[in-house]
Structure formats: structure tokens, C-alpha cells
ROKE-323400 format. One record per residue (C-alpha): residue in one letter; x, y, z; residue number from 1. Coordinates in nm, 3 decimals. Layout:
N
+---+---------+---------+---------+-----+
: r :       u :       v :       w :   k :
+---+---------+---------+---------+-----+
: A :       X :       Y :       Z : NUM :
...
+---+---------+---------+---------+-----+
//
This chain:
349
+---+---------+---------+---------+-----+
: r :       u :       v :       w :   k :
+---+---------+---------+---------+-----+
: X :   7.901 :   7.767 :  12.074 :   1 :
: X :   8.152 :   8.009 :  12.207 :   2 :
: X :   8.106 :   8.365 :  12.125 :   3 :
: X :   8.382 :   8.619 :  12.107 :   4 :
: X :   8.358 :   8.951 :  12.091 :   5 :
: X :   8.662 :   9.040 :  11.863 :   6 :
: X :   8.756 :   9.313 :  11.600 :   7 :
: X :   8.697 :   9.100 :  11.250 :   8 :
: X :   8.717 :   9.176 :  10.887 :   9 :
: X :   8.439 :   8.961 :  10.844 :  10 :
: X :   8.109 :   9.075 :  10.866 :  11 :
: X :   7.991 :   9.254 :  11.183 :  12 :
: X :   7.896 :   8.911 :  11.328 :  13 :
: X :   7.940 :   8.589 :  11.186 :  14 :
: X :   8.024 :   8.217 :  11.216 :  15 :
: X :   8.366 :   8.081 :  11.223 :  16 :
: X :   8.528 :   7.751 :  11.278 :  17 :
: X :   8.267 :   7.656 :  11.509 :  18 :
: X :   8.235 :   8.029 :  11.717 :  19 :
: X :   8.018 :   8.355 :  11.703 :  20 :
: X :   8.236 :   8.640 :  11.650 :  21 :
: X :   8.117 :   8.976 :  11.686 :  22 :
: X :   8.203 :   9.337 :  11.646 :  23 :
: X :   8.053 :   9.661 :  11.757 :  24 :
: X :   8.284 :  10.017 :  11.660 :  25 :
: X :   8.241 :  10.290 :  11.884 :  26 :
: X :   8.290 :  10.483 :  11.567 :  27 :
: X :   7.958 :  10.434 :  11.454 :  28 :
: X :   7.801 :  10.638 :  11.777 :  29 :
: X :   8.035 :  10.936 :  11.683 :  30 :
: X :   8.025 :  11.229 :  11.444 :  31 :
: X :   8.362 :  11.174 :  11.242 :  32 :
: X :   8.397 :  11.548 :  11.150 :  33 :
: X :   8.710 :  11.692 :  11.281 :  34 :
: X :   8.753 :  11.937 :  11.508 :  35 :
: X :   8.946 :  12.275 :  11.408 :  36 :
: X :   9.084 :  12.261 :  11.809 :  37 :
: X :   9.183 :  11.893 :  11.807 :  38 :
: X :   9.390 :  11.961 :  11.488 :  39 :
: X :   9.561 :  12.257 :  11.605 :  40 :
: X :   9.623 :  12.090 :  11.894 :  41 :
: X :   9.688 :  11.733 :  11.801 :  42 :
: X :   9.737 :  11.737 :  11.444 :  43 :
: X :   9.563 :  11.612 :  11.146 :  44 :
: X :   9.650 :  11.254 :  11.171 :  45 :
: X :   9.643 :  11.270 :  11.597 :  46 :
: X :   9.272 :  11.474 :  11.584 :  47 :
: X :   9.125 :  11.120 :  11.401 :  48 :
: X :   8.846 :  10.949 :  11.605 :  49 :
: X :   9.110 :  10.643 :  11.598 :  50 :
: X :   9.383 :  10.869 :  11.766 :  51 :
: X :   9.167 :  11.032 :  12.046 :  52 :
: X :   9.054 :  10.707 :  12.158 :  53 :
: X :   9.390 :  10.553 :  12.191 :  54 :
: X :   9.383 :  10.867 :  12.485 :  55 :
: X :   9.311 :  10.692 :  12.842 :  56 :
: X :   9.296 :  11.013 :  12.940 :  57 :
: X :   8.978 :  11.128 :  12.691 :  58 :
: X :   8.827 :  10.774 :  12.794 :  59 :
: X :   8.813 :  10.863 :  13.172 :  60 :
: X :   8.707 :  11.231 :  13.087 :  61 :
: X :   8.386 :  11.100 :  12.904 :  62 :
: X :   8.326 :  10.804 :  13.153 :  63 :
: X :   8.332 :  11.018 :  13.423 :  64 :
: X :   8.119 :  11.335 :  13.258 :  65 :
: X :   7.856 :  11.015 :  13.104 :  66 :
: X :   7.949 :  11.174 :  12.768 :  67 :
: X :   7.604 :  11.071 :  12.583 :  68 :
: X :   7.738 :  10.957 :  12.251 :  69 :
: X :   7.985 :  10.684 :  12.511 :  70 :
: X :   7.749 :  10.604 :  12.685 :  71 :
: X :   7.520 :  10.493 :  12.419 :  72 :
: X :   7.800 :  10.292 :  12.297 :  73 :
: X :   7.817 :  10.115 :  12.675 :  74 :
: X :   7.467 :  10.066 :  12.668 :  75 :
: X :   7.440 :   9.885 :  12.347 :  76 :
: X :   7.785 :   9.723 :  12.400 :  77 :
: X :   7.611 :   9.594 :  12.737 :  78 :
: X :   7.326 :   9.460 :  12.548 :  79 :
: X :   7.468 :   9.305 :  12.306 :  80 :
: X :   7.795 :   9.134 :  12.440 :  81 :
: X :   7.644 :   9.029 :  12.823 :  82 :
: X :   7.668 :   8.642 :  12.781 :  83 :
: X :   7.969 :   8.639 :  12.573 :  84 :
: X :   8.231 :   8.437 :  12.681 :  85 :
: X :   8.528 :   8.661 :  12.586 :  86 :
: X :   8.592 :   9.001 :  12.521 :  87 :
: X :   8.890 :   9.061 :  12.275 :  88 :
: X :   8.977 :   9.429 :  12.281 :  89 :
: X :   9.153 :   9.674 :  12.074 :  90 :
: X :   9.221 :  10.056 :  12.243 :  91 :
: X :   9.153 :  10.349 :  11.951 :  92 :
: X :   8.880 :  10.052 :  11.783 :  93 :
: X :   8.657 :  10.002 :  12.030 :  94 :
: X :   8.743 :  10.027 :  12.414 :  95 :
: X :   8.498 :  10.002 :  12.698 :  96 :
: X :   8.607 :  10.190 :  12.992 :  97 :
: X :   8.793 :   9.908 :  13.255 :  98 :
: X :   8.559 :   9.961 :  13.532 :  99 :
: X :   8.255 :   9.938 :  13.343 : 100 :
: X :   8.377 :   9.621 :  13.199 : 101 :
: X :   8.450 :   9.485 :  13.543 : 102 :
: X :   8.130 :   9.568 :  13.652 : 103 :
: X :   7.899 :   9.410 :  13.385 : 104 :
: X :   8.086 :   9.186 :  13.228 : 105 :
: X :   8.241 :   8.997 :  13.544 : 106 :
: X :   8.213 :   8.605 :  13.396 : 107 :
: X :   8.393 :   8.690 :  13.055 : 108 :
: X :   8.741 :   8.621 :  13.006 : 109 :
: X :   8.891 :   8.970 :  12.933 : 110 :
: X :   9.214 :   9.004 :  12.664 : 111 :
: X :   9.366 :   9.311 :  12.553 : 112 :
: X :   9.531 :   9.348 :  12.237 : 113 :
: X :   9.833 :   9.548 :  12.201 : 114 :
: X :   9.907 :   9.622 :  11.840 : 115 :
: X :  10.161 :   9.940 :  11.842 : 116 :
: X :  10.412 :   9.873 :  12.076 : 117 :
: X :  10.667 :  10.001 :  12.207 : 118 :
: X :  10.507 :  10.354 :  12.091 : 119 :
: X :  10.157 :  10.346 :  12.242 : 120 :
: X :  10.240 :  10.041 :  12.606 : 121 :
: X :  10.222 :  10.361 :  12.820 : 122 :
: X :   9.969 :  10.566 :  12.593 : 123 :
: X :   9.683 :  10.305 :  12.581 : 124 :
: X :   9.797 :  10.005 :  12.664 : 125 :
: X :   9.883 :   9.924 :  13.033 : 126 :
: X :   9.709 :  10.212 :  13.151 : 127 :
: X :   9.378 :   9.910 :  13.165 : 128 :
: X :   9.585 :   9.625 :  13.170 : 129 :
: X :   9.442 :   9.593 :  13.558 : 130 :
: X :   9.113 :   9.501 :  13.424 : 131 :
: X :   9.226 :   9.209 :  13.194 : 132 :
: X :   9.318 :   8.822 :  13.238 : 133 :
: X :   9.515 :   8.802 :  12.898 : 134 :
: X :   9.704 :   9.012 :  12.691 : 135 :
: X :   9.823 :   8.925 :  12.311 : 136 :
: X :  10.051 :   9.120 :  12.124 : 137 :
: X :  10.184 :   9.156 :  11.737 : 138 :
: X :  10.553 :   9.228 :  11.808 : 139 :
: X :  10.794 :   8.997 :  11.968 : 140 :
: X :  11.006 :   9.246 :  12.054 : 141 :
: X :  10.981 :   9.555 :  12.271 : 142 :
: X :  11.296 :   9.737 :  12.368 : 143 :
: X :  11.677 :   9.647 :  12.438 : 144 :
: X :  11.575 :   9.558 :  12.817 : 145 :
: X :  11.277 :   9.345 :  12.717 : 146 :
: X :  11.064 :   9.132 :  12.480 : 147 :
: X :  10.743 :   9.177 :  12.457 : 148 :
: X :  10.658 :   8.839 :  12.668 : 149 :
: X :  10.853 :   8.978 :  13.000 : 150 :
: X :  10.726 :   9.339 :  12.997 : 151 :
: X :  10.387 :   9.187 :  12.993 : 152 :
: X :  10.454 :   8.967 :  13.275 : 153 :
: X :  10.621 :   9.306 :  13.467 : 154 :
: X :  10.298 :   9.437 :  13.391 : 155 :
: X :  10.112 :   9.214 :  13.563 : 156 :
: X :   9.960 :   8.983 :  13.276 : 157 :
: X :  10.029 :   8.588 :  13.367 : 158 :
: X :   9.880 :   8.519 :  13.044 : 159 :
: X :   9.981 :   8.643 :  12.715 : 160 :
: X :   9.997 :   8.517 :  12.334 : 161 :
: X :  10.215 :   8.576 :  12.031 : 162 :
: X :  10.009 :   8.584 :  11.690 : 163 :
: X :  10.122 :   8.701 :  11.347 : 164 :
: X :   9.960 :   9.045 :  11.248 : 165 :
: X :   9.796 :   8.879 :  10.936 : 166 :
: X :   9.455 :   9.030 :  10.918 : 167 :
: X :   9.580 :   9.155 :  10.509 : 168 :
: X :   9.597 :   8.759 :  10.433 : 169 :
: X :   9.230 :   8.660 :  10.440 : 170 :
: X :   9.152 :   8.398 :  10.175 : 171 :
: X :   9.344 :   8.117 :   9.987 : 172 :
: X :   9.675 :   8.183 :   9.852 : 173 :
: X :   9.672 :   8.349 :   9.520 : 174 :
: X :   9.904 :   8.118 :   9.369 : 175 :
: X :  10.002 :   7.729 :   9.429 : 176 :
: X :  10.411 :   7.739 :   9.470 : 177 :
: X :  10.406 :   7.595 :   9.120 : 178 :
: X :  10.247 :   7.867 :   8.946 : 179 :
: X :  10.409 :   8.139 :   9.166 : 180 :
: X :  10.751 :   7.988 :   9.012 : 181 :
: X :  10.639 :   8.058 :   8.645 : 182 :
: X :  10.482 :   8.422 :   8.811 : 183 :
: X :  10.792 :   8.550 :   8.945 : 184 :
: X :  10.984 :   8.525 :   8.585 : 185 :
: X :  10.685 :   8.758 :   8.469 : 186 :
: X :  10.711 :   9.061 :   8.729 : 187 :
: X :  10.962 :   9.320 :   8.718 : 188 :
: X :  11.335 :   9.416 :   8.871 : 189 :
: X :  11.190 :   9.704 :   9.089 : 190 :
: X :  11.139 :   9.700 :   9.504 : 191 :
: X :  10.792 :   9.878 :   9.562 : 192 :
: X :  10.703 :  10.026 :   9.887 : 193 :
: X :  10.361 :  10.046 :  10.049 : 194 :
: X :  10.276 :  10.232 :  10.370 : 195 :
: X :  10.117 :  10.539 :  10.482 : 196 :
: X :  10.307 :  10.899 :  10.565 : 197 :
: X :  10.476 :  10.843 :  10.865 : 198 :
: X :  10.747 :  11.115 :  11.000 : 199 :
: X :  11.011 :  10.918 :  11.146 : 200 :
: X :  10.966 :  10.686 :  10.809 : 201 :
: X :  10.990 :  10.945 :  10.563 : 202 :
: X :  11.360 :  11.103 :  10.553 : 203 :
: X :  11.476 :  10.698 :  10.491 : 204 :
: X :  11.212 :  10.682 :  10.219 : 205 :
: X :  11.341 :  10.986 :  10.044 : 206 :
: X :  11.721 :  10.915 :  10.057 : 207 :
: X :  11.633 :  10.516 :   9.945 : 208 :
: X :  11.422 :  10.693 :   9.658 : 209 :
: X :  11.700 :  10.942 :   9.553 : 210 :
: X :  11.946 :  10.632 :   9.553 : 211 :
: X :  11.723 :  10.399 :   9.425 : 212 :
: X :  11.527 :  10.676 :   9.155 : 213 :
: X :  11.327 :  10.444 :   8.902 : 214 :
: X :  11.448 :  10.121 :   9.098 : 215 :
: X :  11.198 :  10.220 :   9.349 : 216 :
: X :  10.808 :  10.271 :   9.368 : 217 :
: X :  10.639 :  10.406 :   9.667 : 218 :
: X :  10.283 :  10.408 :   9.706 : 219 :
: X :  10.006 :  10.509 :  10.043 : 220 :
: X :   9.807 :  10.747 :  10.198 : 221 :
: X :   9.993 :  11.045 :  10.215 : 222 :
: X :   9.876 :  11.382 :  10.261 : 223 :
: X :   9.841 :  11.683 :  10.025 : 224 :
: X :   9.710 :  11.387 :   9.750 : 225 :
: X :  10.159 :  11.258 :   9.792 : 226 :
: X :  10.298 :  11.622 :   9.759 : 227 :
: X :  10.365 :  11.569 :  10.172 : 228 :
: X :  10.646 :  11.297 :  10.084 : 229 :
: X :  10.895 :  11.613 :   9.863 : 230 :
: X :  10.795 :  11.881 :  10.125 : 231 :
: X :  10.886 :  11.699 :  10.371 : 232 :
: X :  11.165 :  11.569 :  10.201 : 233 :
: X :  11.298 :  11.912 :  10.088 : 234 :
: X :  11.235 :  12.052 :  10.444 : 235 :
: X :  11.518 :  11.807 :  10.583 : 236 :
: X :  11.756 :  11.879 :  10.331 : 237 :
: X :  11.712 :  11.576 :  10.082 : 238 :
: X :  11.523 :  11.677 :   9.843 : 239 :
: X :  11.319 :  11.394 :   9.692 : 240 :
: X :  11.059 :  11.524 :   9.420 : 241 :
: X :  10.810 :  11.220 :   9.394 : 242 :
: X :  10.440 :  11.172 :   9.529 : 243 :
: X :  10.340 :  10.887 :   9.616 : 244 :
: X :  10.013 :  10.713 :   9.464 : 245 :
: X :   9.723 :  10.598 :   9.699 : 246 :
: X :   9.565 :  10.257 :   9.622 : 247 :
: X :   9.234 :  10.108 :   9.662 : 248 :
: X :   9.206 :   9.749 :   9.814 : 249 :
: X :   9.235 :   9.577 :   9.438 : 250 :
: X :   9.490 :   9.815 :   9.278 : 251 :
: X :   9.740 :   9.681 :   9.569 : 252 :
: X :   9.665 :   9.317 :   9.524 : 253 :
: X :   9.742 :   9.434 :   9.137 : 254 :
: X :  10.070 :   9.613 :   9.216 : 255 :
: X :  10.191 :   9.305 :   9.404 : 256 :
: X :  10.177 :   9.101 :   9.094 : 257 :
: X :  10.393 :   9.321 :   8.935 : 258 :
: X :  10.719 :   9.395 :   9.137 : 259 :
: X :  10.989 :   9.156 :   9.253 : 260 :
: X :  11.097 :   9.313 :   9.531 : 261 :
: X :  10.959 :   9.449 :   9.875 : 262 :
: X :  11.112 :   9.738 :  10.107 : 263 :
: X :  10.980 :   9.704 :  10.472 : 264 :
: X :  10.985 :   9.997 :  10.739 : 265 :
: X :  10.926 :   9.984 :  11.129 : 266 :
: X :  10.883 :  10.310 :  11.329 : 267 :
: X :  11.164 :  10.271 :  11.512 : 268 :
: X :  11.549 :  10.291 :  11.383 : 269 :
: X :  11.707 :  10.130 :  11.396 : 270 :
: X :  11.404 :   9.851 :  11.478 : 271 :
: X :  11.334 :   9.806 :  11.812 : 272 :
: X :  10.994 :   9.593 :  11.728 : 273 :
: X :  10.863 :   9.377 :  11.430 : 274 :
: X :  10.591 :   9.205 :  11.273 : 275 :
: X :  10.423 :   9.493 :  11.095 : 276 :
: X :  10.121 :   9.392 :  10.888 : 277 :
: X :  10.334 :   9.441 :  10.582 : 278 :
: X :  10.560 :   9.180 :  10.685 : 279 :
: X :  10.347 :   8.874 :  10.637 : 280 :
: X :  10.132 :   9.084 :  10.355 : 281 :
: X :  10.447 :   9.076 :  10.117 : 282 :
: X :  10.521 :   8.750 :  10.172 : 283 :
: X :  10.200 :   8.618 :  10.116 : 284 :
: X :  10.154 :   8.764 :   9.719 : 285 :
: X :  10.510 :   8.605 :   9.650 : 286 :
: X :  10.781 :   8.881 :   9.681 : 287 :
: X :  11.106 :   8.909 :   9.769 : 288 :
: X :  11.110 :   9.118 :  10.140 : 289 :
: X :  11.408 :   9.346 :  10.260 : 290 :
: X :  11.333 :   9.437 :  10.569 : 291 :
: X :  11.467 :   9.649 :  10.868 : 292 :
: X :  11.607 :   9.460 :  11.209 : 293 :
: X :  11.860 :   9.518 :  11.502 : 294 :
: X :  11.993 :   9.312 :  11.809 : 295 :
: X :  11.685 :   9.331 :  11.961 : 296 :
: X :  11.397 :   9.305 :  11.699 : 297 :
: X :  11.343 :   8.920 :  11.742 : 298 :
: X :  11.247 :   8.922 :  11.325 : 299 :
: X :  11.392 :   8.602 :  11.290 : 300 :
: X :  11.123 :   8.447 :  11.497 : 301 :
: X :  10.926 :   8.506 :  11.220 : 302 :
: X :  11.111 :   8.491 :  10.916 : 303 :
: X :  11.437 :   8.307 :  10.891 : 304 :
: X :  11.739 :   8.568 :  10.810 : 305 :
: X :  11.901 :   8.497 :  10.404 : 306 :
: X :  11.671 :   8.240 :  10.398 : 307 :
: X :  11.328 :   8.429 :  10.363 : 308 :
: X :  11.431 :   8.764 :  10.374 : 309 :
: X :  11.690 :   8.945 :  10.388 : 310 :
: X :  11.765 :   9.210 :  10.644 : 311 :
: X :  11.972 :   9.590 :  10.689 : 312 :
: X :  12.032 :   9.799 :  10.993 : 313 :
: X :  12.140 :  10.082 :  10.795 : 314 :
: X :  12.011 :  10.271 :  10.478 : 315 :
: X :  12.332 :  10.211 :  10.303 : 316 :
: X :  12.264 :   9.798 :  10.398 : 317 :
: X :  11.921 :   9.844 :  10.260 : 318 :
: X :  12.007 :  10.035 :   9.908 : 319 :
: X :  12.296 :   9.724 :   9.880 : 320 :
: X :  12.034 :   9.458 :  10.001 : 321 :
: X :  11.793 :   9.592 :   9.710 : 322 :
: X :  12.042 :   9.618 :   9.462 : 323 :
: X :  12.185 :   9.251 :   9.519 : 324 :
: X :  11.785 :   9.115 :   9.460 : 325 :
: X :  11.760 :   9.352 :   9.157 : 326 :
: X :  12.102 :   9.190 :   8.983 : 327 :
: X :  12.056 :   8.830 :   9.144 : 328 :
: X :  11.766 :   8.684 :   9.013 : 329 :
: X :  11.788 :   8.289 :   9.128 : 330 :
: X :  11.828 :   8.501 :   9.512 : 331 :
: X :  11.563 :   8.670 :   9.416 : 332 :
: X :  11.301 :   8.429 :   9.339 : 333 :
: X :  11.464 :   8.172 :   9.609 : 334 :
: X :  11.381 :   8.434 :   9.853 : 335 :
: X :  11.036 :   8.449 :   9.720 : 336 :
: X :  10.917 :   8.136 :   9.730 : 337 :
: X :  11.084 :   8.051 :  10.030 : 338 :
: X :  10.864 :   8.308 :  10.190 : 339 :
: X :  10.556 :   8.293 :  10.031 : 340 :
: X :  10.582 :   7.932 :  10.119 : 341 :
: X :  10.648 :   7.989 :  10.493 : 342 :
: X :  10.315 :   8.277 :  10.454 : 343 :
: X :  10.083 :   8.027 :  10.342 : 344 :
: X :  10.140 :   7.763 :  10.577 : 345 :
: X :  10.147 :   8.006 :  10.908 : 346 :
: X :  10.056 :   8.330 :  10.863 : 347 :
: X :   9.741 :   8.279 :  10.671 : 348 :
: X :   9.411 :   8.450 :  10.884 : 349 :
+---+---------+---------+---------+-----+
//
């Protein structure tokens, strides 16, 4: 039996399809309390244990000092994983410095996972691509020089892998295409929105929302319990007075059943990459996905274009893309199924 060290949403290490997969977080050899320093100076959301470890240069600072609570992680890392036959891994989930995994783990084929590109290639990404055979990535695309493929190669990776970021779509389908077809006539006219508080995302969410108004629900993590979406929104001059609802696990699978229409947002804009989790998630419970693209974001490798969703470049394309779903229902639910169909036959986990 092969065993594979790889971040899982199974259990910490199970069975699968004939392998041993296995997960150790470095998260659980750290104190999680945040530090009044690395908020000042990184921010709430950049002083998380998940954004300091995306740092190569916090890494090589503890490596190099034998920071005890890394170091225990190495050592029981070591232990644990030393005749595996591949290590899978993700940086800010659970990175072992490169030289130490050259050193110890010299007979295991080595892949690194880039899942936040092209913010974070230069951050955490190639900095220890010297230390790895493969490399697999979520996005297609990358900038309007390269895909995601040829940077890789420019890299130095000869090996690397496409797969669909569809960790959300564990489990069988909810609904056979049949029943989905009686399901859509049930839900509601509105697009819904789910994502946490980005920046960059947030002045398009609140001038979509003031267009939109009761056409459009938006729900995530943000801060100040959702008040952070109208601050924000009244600090760049659009004033948008709605908070946002956060949702447990179930209550999302329960607000899927319940709208028709889905409003998808990449970091970049217009979208220089694609293939966000929400992309396939959407798809997969059975709605109708408007989604963000350019000249360069390669979507339509994923999804085809009018066929399974339906895609803007600019807000005013999005708020007309929405409202053309909302007033065309046989689009609506053609788009739907179309998609859901495409979800369940490729992008399941």
C-alpha cells in the first residue's frame, strides 16, 4: 500500500482507494493566541498562525534558531512520515523546512501544492520549489505573460498537475439530475454570495449590493460580527449598510437549497486566475454561477462559457448577467443543471 502524506478532510489518517493518507498540522504544536506585535504589525487576518507560516522568511528564522515548538513538529513529522512514499505539501498548513526534508526524507517523492497564486508564487511558493520533484496547482491561469503550467516549468518544476480545487464536494451528489429539475422550480429568484472579508473584494460587493439591494444575499466571515462590510463600504465612498451573516458547515449546505443564483469573486480584477473553491462548490448543490473572467483567466477550461456559467469582466456585466438569470428562468435552470451535471461527473473529491 502506498502511503501519502497529504492535507485531507478525512480523518487524520485513513484508508482510501487502496492508499494510507495521512496528516500531521503544525498547528497543533503551537499556541494559537495572537500576538498584540504581530497584529500591529501584520494585521488581524496576516498575525493568524496560517498567515505567518505562509512567511519563508519566519520558517528559516525558526529553523535556523531550532525554535522548540518547530522542532517538535520536525521530530514527530520525522517519525511519523519516514517510509512514506510521498510527501504532498501545503505552505501556511503544514511545511517542513526544504533542507530538512532533503535530508531525512531523501527516497520520497516530494510535491508542493500551490493553492493562492498569483498572490502568494513569490511569498511561499517558489521560494522551496528547489527541494521538490512535482508541483500541482488549483489555478490554470497565472498572469497575462503566463499560465500556470509554463511559470512552473520557468521555475524549474518538469513535473506539474492541474486538479480542480474541490475539497467542499466530499460525498455523493445531493440530488440525482432528475430531482434537482423539480428542486430548482422550488428555490428562489435571488443570487447569494458566500466568501470571507476580503479588501480588494469588498468595494465590488458593496456597489453589486446597492444595485442589486434585496436581489442579493451575502453571507461569511467578516469581521466586527459583518459590521466590517458598511465601514468599509462607507470609508470608500459607497455606502452599503448590510452585514453579512456567518454560517456554520450545515446552515450553508441549507442556504444553497434555497437561492437560484450564484455570484463568484477572484482576488484579482479584473481575474487574472480561477478555480476558486467556490467555483466547483456552487455548481455542485445545483445553482446557477456568474462568475468573474478576463483574456487571461483560462475559466473556460473548467466550465464552458453560456453554457455552464455565465461570465462578466465588469461590475456593470455582472449586475446585467444577474439580472438576465433573475428574469430568465428556462436560462436559469439550463445553466444549473448543465453545471451541476458537469460538477458531479469531474469535480467530485
Amino acid at each position: 500500500m502506498k502511503k501519502i502524506f497529504i492535507e485531507t478532510p478525512f480523518l487524520d489518517e485513513t484508508s482510501f482507494n487502496g492508499y494510507l493518507l495521512s496528516h500531521l498540522s503544525y498547528g497543533d504544536f503551537f499556541k494559537k493566541n495572537r500576538k498584540i506585535s504581530n497584529i500591529l504589525k501584520n494585521g488581524y487576518s496576516g498575525s493568524s498562525l496560517f498567515s505567518r507560516f505562509r512567511n519563508p522568511e519566519l520558517i528559516q528564522k525558526m529553523y535556523l534558531e531550532k525554535d522548540p515548538e518547530y522542532f517538535a513538529f520536525l521530530s514527530a513529522f520525522k517519525e511519523r512520515y519516514s517510509d512514506f512514499d510521498i510527501i504532498f505539501m501545503n505552505p501556511g498548513v503544514d511545511l517542513v523546512h526544504p533542507e530538512y526534508l532533503i535530508k531525512n526524507f531523501p527516497n520520497a517523492i516530494k510535491v508542493l501544492h500551490f493553492v493562492d497564486d498569483p498572490h502568494a508564487s513569490y511569498s511561499y511558493g517558489f521560494p522551496y520549489s528547489w527541494a521538490f520533484d512535482a508541483a500541482t496547482y488549483i489555478s490554470p491561469s497565472y498572469s497575462e505573460n503566463y499560465s500556470m503550467e509554463e511559470i512552473l516549468n520557468l521555475v524549474g518544476f518538469k513535473n506539474t498537475k492541474w486538479f480542480p480545487l474541490c475539497s467542499n464536494n466530499i460525498g455523493d451528489p445531493e440530488y440525482s439530475c432528475e430531482e434537482l429539475e423539480v428542486q430548482l422550480d422550488q428555490r428562489n429568484e435571488k443570487a447569494v454570495y458566500i466568501g470571507n472579508y476580503y479588501s480588494k473584494k469588498n468595494s465590488r460587493l458593496a456597489k453589486l449590493k446597492k444595485k442589486l439591494g434585496k436581489d442579493l444575499d451575502i453571507y461569511g466571515r467578516f469581521p466586527l460580527k459583518g459590521n466590517s462590510f458598511w465601514i468599509d463600504s462607507v470609508i470608500r465612498g459607497i455606502p452599503s449598510f448590510y452585514s453579512p451573516k456567518t454560517l456554520t458547515h450545515q446552515e450553508r449546505e441549507d442556504v444553497y437549497k434555497d437561492y437560484s443564483i450564484a455570484l463568484n469573486l477572484h482576488l484579482s480584477s479584473p481575474s487574472l486566475e480561477t478555480g476558486n473553491a467556490r467555483l466547483y462548490e456552487v455548481a455542485y448543490r445545483g445553482l446557477a454561477q456568474v462568475v468573474d473572467a478576463s483574456n487571461f483567466s483560462l475559466v473556460s477550461q473548467i466550465f464552458q462559457p453560456d453554457k455552464e456559467v455565465l461570465l462578466y469582466e465588469t461590475e456593470e456585466e455582472c449586475y446585467q448577467q444577474i439580472i438576465r438569470l433573475k428574469e430568465d428562468r428556462k436560462l436559469r435552470n439550463d445553466l444549473a443543471m448543465a453545471g451541476y451535471q458537469r460538477a458531479i461527473e469531474e469535480y467530485r473529491y
